[in-house]
N, C-alpha and C positions, 0 to 999 in steps of 0.2 A: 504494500500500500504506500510504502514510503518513497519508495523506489518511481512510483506513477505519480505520485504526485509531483514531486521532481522533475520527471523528465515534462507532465503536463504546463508547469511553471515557465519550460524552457521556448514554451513555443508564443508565439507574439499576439500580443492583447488577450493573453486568456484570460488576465480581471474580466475582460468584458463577456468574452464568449465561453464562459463558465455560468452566468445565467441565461447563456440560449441553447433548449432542448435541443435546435440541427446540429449545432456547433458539437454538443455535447454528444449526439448522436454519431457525429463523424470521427470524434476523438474513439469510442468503441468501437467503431468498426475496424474490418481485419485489416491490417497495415497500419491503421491509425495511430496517434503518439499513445492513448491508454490502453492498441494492444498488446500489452507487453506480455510474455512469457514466463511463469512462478510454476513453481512447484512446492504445493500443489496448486492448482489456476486461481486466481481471482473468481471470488462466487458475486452474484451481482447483487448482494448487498453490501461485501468487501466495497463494491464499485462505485455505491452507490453514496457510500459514507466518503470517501474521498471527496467526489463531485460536493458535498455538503459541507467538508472541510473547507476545500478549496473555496467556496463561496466569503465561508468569513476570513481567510485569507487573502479574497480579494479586496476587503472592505480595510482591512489593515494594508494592504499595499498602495491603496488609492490613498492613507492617509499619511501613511511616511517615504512612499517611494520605493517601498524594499518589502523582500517575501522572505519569511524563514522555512526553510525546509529542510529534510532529514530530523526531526526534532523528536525524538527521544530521550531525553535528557539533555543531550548535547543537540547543536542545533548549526544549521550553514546558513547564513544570509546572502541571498541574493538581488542585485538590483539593476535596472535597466531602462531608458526612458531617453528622453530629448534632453536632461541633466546631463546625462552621464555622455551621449553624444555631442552635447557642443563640450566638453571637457575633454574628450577625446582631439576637437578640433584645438583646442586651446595647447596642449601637448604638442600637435605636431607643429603649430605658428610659433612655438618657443623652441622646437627642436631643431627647425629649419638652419637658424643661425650658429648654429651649433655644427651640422652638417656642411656649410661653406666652408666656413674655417678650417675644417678636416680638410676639405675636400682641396684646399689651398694651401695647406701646410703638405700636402701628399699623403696622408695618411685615409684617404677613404680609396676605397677600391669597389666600386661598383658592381665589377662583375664576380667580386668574392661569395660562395653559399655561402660563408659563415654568419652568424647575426654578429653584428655587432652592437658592442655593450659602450655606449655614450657615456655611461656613467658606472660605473664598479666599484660600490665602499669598499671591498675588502680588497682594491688594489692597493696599493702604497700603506701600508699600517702603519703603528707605531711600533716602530724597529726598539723595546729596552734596552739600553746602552750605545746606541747610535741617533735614534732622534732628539729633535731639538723641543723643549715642551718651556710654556712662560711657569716661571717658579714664584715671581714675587707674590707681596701679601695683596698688591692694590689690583690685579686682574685675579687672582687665585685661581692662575690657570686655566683661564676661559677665553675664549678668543669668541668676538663676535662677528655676524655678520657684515655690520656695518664699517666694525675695525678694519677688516679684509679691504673691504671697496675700495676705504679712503687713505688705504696702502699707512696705517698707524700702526704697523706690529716690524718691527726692525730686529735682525738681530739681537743687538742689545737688548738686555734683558732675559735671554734663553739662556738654558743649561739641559745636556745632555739625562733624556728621562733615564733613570737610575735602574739599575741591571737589577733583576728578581732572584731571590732564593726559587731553585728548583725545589720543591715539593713531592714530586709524584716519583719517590726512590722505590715502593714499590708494586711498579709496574707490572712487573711479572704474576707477582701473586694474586694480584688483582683481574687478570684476562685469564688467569686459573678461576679464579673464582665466576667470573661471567662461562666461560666454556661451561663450568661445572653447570651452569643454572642453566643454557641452552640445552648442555645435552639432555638432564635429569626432569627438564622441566618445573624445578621444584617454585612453588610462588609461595613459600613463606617470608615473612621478613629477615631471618636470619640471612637466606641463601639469596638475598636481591643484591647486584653488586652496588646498588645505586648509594645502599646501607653500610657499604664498606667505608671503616673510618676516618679511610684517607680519598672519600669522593669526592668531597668539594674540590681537592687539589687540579682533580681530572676535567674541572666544568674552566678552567684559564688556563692561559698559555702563559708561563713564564718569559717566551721570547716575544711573541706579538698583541698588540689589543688592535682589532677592529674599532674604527673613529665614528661611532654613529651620531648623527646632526642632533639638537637638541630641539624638541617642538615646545611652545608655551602657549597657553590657552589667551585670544583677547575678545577682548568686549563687541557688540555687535557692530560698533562705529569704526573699528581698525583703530592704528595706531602709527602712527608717523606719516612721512610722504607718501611711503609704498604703501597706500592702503587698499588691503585687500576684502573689503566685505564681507565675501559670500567663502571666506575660507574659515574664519572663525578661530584659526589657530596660526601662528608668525611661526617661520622655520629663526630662531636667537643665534643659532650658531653654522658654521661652515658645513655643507654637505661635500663627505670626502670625494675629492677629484671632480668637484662642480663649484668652478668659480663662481661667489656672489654678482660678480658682473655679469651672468645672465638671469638677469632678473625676470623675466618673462615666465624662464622655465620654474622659478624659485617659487613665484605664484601659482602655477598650474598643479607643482607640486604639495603646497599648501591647501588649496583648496581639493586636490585628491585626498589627503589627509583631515581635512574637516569634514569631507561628505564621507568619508567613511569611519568614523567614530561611533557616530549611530549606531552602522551594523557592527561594529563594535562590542557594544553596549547591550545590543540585542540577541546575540550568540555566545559572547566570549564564554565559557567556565569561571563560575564564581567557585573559589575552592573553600572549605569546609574542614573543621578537623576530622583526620584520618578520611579525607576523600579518598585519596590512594591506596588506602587496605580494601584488598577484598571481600574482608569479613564486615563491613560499614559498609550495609545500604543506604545511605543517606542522598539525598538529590542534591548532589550538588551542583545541577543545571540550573542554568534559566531557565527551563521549560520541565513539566512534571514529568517523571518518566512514564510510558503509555501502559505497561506490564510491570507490575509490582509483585513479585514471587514470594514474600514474606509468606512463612509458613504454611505454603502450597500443599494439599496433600492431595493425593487420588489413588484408582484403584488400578490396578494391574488388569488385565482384559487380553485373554488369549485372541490371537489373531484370528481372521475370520477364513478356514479350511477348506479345502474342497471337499465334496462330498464323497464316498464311502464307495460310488459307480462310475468315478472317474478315472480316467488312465492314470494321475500323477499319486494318487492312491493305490491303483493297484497295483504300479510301480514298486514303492516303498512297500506293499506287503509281501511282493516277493523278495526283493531280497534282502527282508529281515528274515526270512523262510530258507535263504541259503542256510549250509551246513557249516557250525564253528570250528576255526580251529582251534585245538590245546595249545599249552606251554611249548611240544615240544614239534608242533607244526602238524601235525595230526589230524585230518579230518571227522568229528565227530557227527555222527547223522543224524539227522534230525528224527524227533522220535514218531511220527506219521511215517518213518521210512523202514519196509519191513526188512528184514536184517534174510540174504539172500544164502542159503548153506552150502562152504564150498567142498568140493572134494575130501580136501585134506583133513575135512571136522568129524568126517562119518570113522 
């Protein structure tokens, strides 16, 4: 059911054409985007409760722009509309100038398959004991955007960011310990390596930090010359290997970042304590989960047999009617088998 609803989300204006019987007629039929394939099939009240969902999820998407789906505790948001397409066009009118400059420095090549990556944070990192980081008390270390533009950050004043104690000495015992838990399967918390007491060491690099941009929330009027409205949030500091001198793209990506907050907000995982043990059913979705199994019981129910005058029956009675053998390979006869006297008995 989840799976249809999904793929029904995926197709255009189905807000609208989820309350018209053709529409919805066409969506069931064979080929159609809700004939999909389960085992075992969609009964057509399965189908029908979907189509009933999806209505008041259309009434929620008509109100914020966005559709949750997969939501069983966890939840995917999805969104799509003439927002999200002039935002696409706003991307490529700031990427445009971006791709000149490649293309005049020599570094674009047109007829290359590969994509190319305009932007890469985890190119260039912070090298520990090679780069250059601001140390004093009056920036503490922050570098802003607007510092950048108006070319205020000089040498002076850096110092070499300071070399890390290695931490993760041992290694080895620790991907013993992960092996041990892929192979054995075991999910208790002793046997998770995540539990190992030297794992935080494993979540940082003592040689590299990735430099990601800092976002700050502003008010709905912006804030300085560069104001940007409808982003709702200022990119405060340098996005690595994107000069603030393109301001265009700096916006575009601002307000990607504000219109996706929402879904954000409306999917992420709220964690819980002990969300991560498997013994703690707790919801700790934004969304209730749809099958709660708390203290489930039921009956056992032998499978349903063929009858007694069937071949797959009379199959199985013969050769449980074969003759057993002993321990020492011996055929013993079955006892309907009259025992035939040979020569040698008389």
């Amino acid at each position: 059911m989840l799976a249809m609803m999904n793929r029904l989300t995926d197709q255009e204006n189905w807000h609208a054409e989820v309350f018209d019987e053709a529409a919805v007629a066409r969506w069931r039929a064979e080929g159609g985007p809700a004939a999909i394939t389960t085992n075992p099939p969609l009964s057509d009240r399965a189908r029908a409760w979907c189509v009933q969902e999806l209505r008041d999820k259309a009434f929620a998407f008509r109100r914020t722009g966005h559709v949750r789906v997969l939501d069983a505790g966890s939840a995917v948001c999805k969104a799509d509309g003439p927002l999200l397409a002039g935002l696409a066009e706003e991307v490529r009118g700031a990427v445009a100038p971006m791709l000149v400059e490649w293309m005049h420095r020599g570094q674009l090549d047109w007829r290359s398959p590969h994509i190319l990556s305009l932007v890469d944070p985890a190119l260039f990192p912070l090298v520990y004991g090679r780069s250059l980081v601001f140390a004093d008390e009056e920036r503490g270390g922050r570098v802003s955007v607007e510092g950048v533009r108006s070319g205020a950050y000089k040498y002076a004043g850096t110092t070499i960011a300071p070399v890390q104690v290695e931490k993760r000495t041992d290694a080895d015992e620790l991907q013993r310990e992960i092996d041990f838990h892929l192979g054995l399967g075991y999910s208790t918390r002793s046997m998770r390596p995540q539990y190992h007491r030297n794992a935080p060491f494993y979540r940082w690099s003592p040689y590299y930090q990735a430099l990601p941009c800092e976002v700050a929330f502003v008010d709905g009027d912006g804030d300085g010359d560069d104001d940007n409205v409808d982003a709702k949030v200022r990119i405060t500091s340098p996005i690595n290997n994107l000069h603030p001198a393109h301001r265009e793209l700096y916006r575009a990506i601002e307000t990607l970042v504000g219109r996706a907050i929402p879904l954000w907000n409306d999917c992420l995982v709220l964690g819980q304590h002990g969300w991560d043990d498997e013994c703690v059913q707790d919801q700790p979705g934004p969304v209730p989960l749809r099958i709660i199994t708390y203290g489930v019981e039921w009956k056992n129910e032998l499978p349903e047999l063929p009858p007694p005058s069937s071949e797959l029956w009379l199959q199985a009675k013969r050769y449980l009617e074969l003759p057993e053998r002993d321990e020492h390979g011996s055929v013993t006869p079955h006892p309907s088998v009259s025992r035939v006297p040979r020569p040698s008995d008389s």
